[in-house]
N, CA, C and O atoms as a GROMACS GRO file, in nm:
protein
  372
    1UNK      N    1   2.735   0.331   0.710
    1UNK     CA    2   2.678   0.359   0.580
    1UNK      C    3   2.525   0.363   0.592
    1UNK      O    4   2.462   0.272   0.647
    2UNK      N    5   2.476   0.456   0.545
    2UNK     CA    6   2.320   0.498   0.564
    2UNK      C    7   2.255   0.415   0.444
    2UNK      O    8   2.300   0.425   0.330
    3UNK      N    9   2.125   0.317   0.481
    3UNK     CA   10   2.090   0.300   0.338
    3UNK      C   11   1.986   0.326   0.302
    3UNK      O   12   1.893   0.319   0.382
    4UNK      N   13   1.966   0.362   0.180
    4UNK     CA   14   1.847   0.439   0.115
    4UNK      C   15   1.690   0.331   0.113
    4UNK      O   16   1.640   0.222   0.086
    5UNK      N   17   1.675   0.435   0.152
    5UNK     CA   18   1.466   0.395   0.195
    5UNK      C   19   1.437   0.356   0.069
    5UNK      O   20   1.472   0.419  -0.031
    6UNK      N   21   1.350   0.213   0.066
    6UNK     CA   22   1.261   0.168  -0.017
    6UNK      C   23   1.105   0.271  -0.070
    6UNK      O   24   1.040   0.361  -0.017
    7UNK      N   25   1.102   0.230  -0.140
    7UNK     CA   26   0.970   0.332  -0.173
    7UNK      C   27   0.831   0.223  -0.172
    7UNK      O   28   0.799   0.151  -0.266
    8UNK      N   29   0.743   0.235  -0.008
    8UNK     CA   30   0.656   0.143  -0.034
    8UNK      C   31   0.542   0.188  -0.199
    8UNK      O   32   0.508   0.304  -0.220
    9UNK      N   33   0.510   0.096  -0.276
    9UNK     CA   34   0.424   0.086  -0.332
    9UNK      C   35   0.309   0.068  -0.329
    9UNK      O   36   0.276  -0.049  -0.310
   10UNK      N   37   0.203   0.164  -0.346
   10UNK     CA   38   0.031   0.152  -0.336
   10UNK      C   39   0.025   0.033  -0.409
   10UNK      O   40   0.094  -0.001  -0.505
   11UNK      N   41  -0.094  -0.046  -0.334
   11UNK     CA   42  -0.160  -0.174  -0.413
   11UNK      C   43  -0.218  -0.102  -0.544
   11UNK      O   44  -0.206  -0.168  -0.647
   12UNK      N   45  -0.257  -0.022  -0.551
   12UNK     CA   46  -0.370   0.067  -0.668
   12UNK      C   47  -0.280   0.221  -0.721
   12UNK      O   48  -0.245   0.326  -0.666
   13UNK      N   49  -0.270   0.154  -0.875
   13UNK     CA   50  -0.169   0.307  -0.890
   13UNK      C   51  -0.246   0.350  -1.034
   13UNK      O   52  -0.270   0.287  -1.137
   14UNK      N   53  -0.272   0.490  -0.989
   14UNK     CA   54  -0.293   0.565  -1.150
   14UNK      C   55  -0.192   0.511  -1.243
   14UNK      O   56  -0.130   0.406  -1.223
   15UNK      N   57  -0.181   0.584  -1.343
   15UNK     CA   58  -0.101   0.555  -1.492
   15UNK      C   59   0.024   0.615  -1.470
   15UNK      O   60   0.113   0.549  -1.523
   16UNK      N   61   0.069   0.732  -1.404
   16UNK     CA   62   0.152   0.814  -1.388
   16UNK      C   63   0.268   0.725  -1.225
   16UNK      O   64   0.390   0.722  -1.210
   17UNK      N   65   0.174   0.680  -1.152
   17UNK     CA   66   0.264   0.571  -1.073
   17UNK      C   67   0.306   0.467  -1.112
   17UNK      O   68   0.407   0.411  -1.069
   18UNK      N   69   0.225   0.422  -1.210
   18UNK     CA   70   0.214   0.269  -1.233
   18UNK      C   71   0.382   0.280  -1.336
   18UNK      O   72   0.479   0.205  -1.332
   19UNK      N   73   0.356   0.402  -1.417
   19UNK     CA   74   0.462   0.371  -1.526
   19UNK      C   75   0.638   0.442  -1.409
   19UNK      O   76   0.752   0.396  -1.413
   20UNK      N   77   0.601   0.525  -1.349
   20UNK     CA   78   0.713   0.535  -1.234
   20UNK      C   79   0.772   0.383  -1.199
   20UNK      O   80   0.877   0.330  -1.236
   21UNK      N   81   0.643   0.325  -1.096
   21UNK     CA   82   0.673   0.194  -1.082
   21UNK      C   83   0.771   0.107  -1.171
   21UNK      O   84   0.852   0.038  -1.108
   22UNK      N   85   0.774   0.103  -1.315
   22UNK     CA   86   0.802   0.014  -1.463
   22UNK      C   87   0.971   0.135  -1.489
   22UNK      O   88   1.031   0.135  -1.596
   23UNK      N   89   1.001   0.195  -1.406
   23UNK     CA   90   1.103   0.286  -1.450
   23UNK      C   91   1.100   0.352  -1.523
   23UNK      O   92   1.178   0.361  -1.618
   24UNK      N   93   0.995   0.426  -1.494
   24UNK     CA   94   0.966   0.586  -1.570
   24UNK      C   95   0.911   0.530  -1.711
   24UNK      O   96   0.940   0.600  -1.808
   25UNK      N   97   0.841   0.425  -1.731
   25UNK     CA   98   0.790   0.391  -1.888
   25UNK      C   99   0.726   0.478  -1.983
   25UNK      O  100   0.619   0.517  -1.937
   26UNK      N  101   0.756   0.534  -2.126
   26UNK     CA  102   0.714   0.676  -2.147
   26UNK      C  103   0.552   0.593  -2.137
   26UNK      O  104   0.545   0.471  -2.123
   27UNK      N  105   0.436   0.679  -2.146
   27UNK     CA  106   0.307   0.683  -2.183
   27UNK      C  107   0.275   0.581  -2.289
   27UNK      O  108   0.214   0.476  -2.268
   28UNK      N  109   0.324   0.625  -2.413
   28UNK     CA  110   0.267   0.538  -2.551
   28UNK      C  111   0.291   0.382  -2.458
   28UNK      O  112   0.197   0.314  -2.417
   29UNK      N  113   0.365   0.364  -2.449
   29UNK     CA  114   0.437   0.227  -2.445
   29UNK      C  115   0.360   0.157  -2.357
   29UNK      O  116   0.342   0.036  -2.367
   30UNK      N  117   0.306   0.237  -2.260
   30UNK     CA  118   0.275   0.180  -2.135
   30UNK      C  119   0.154   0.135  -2.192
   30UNK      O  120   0.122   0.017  -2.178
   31UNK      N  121   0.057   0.240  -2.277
   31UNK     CA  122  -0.083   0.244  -2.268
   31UNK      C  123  -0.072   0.140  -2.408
   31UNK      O  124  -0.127   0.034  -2.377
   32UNK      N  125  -0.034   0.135  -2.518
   32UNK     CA  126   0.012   0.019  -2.553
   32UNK      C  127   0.037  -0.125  -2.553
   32UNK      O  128  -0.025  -0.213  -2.613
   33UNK      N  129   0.122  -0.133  -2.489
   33UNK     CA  130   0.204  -0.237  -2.468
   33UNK      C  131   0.169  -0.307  -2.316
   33UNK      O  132   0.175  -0.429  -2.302
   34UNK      N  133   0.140  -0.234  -2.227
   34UNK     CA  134   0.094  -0.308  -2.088
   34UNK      C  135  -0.004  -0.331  -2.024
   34UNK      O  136  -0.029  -0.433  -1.959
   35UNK      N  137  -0.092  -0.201  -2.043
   35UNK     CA  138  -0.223  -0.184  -1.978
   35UNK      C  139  -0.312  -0.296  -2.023
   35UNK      O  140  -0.397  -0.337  -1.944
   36UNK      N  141  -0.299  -0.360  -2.167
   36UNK     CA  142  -0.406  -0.466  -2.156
   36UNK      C  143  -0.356  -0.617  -2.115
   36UNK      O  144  -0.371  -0.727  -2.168
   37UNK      N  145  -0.300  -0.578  -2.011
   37UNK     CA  146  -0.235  -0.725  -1.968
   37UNK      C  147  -0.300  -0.677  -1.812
   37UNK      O  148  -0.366  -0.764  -1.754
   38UNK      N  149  -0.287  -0.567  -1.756
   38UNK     CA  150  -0.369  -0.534  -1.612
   38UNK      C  151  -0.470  -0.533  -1.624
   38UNK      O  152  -0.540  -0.515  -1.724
   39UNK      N  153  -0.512  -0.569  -1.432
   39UNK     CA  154  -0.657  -0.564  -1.422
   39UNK      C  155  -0.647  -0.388  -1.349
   39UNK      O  156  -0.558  -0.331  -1.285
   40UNK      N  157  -0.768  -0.349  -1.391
   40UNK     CA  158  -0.838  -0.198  -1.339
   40UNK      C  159  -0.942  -0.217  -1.277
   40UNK      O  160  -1.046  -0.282  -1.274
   41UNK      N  161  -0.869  -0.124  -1.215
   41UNK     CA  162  -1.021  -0.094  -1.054
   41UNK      C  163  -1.068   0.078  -1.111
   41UNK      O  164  -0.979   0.133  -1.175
   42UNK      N  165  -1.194   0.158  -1.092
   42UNK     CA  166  -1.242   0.273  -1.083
   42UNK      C  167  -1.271   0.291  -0.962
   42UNK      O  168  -1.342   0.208  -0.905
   43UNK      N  169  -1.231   0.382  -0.908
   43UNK     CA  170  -1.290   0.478  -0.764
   43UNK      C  171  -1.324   0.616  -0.863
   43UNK      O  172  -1.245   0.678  -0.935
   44UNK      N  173  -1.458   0.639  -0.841
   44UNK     CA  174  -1.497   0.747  -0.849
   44UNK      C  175  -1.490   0.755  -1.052
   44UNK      O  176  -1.551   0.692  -1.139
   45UNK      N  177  -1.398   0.853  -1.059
   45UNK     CA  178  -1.385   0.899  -1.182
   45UNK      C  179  -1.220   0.866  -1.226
   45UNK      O  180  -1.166   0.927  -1.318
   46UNK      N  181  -1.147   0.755  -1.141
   46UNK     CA  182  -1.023   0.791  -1.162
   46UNK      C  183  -0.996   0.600  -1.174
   46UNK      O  184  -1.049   0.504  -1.117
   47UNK      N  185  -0.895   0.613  -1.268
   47UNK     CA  186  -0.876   0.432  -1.308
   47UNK      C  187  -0.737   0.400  -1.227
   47UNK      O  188  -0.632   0.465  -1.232
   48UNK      N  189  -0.756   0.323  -1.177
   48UNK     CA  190  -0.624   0.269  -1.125
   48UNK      C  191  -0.594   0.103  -1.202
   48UNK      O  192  -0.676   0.027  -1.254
   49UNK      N  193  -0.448   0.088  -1.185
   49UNK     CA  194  -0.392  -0.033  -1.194
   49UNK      C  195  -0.359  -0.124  -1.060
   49UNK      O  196  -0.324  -0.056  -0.964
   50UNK      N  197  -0.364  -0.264  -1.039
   50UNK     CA  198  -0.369  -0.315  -0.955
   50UNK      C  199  -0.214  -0.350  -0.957
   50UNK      O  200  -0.180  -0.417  -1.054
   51UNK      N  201  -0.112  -0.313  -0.864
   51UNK     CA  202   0.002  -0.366  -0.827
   51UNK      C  203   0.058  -0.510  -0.876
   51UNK      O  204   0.164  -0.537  -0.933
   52UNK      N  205  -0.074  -0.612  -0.827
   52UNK     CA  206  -0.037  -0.750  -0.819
   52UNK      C  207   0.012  -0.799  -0.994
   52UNK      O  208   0.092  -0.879  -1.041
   53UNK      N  209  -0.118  -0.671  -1.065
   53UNK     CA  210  -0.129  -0.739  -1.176
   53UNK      C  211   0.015  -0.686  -1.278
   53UNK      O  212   0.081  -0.753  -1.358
   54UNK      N  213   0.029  -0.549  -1.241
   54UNK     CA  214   0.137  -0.521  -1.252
   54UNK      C  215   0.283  -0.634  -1.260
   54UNK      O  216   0.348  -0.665  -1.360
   55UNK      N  217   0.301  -0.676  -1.124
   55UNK     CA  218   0.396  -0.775  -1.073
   55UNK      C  219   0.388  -0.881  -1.151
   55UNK      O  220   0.493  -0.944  -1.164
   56UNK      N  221   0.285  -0.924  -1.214
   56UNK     CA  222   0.262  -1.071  -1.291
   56UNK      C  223   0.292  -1.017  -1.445
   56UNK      O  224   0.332  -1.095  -1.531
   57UNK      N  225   0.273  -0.901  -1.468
   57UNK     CA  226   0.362  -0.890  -1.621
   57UNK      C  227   0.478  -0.898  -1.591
   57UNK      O  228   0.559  -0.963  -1.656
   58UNK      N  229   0.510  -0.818  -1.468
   58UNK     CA  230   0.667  -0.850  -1.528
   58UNK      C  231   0.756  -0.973  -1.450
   58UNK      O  232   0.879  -0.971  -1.437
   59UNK      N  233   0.674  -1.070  -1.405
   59UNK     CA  234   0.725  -1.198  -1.358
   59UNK      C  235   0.662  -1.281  -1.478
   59UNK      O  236   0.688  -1.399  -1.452
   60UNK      N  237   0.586  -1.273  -1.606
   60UNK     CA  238   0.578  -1.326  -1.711
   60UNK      C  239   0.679  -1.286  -1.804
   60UNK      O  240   0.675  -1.339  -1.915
   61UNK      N  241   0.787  -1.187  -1.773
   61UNK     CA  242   0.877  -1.140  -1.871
   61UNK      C  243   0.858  -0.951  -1.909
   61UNK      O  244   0.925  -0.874  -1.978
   62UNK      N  245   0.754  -0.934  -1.840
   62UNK     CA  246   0.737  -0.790  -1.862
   62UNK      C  247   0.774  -0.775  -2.019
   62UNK      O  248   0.867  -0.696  -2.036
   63UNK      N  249   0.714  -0.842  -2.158
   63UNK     CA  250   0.691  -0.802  -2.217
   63UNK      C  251   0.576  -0.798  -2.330
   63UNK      O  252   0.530  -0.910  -2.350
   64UNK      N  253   0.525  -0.706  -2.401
   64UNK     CA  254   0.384  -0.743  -2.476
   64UNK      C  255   0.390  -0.852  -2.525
   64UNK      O  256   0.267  -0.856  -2.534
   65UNK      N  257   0.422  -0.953  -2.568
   65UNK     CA  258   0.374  -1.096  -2.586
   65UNK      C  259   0.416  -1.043  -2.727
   65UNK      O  260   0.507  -0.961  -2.738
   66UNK      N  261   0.354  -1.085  -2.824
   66UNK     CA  262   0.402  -1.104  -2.970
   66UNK      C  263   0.384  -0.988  -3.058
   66UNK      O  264   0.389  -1.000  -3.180
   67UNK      N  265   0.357  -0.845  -2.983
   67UNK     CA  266   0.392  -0.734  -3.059
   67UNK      C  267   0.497  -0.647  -2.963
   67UNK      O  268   0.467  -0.558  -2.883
   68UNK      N  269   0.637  -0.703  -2.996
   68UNK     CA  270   0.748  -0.622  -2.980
   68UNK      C  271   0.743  -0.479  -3.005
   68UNK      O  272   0.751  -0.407  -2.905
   69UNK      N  273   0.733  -0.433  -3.102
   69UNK     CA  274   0.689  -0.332  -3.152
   69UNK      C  275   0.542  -0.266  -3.255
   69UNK      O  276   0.457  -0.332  -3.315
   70UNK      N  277   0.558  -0.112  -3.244
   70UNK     CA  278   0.429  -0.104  -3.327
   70UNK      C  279   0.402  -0.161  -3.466
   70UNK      O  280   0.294  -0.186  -3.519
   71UNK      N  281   0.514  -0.173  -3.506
   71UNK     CA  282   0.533  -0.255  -3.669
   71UNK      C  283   0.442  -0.411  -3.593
   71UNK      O  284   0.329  -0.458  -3.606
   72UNK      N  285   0.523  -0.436  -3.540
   72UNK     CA  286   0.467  -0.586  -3.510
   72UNK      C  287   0.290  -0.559  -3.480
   72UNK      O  288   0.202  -0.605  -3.552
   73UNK      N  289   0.274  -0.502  -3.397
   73UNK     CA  290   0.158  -0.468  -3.351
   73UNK      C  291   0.046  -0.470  -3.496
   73UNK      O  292  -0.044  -0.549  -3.523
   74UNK      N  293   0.102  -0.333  -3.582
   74UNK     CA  294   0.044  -0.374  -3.709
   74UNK      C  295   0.011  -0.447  -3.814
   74UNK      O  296  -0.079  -0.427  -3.896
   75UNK      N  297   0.129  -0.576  -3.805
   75UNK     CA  298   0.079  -0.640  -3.870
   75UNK      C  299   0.010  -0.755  -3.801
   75UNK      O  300  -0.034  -0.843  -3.874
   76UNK      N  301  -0.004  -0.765  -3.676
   76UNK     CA  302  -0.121  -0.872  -3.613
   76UNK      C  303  -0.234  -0.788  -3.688
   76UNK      O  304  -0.318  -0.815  -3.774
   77UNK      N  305  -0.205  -0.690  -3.628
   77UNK     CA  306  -0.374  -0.642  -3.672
   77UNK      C  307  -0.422  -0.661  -3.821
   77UNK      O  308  -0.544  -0.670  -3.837
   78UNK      N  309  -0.368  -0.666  -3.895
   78UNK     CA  310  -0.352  -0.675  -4.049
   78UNK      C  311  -0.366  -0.826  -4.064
   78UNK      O  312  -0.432  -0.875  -4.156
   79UNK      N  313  -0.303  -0.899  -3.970
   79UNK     CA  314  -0.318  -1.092  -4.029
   79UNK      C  315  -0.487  -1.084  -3.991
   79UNK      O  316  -0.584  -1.111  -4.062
   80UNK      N  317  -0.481  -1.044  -3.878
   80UNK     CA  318  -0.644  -1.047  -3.827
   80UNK      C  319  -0.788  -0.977  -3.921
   80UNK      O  320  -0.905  -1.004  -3.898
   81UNK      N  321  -0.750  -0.908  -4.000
   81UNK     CA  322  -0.822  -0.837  -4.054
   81UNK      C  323  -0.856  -0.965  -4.181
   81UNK      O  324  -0.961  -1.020  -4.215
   82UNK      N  325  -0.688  -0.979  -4.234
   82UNK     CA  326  -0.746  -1.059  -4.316
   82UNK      C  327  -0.801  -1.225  -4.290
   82UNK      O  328  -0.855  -1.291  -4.379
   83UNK      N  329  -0.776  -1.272  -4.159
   83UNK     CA  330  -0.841  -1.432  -4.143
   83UNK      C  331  -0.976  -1.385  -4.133
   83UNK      O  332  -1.066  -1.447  -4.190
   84UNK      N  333  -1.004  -1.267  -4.055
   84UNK     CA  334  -1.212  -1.242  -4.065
   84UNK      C  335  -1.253  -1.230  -4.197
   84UNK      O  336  -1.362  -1.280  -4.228
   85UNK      N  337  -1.170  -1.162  -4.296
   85UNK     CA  338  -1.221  -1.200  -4.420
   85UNK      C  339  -1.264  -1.321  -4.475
   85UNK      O  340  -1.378  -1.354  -4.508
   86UNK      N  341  -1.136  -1.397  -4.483
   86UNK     CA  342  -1.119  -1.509  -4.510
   86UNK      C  343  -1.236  -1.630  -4.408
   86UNK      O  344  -1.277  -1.735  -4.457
   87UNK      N  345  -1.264  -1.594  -4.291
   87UNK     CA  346  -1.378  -1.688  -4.244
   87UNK      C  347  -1.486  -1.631  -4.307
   87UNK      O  348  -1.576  -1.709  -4.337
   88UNK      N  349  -1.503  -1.502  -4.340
   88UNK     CA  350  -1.631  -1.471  -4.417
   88UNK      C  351  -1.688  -1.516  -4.537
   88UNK      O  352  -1.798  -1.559  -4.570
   89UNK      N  353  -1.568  -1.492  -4.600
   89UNK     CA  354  -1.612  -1.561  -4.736
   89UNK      C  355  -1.644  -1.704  -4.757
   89UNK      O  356  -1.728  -1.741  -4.839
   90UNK      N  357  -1.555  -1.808  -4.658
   90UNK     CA  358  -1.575  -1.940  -4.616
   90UNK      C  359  -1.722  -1.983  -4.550
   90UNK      O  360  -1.780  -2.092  -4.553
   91UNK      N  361  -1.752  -1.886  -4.505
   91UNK     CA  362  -1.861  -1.894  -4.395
   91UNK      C  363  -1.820  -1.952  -4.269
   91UNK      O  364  -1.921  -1.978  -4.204
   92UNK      N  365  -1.693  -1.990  -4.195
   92UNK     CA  366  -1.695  -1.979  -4.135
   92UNK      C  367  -1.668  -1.857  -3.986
   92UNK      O  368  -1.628  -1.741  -3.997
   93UNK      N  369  -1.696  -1.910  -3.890
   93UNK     CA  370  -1.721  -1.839  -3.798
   93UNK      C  371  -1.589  -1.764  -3.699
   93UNK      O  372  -1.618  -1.691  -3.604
   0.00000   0.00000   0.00000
């Protein structure tokens, strides 16, 4: 029985490997939901993702943390909008 070749992985992957890497992750989701959990390197004019950091989302659970979805997403952003109010008017900081 022949067995099928591993696919080594670059330490440093554009967006288009990185989400290959994650099993084909569409775009929104990725750029969304993952990218601000990686660290980025620039060569030149071109952004890469770091493998390792990659590996540590998804050995933390590979998932966005407390916005499941864009609904969710929106309303962080919405609690947040309104506690800066709310420290404003308080004066606090």
């Amino acid at each position: 029985m022949r067995q099928r070749a591993v696919r080594d992985w670059p330490g440093l992957m554009k967006s288009t490997t990185a989400r290959a890497y994650l099993d084909e992750m569409p775009e929104p989701v990725f750029k969304a939901f993952v990218t601000p959990h990686l660290e980025r390197k620039v060569a030149g004019n071109t952004l890469y993702f770091t493998r390792a950091s990659i590996d540590a989302w998804i050995l933390a659970g590979g998932t966005p943390g407390e916005a499941q979805t864009p609904e969710d997403l929106m309303r962080m952003l919405d609690d947040d909008d309104t506690d800066r109010d709310a420290r404003r008017h308080t004066g606090r900081a």
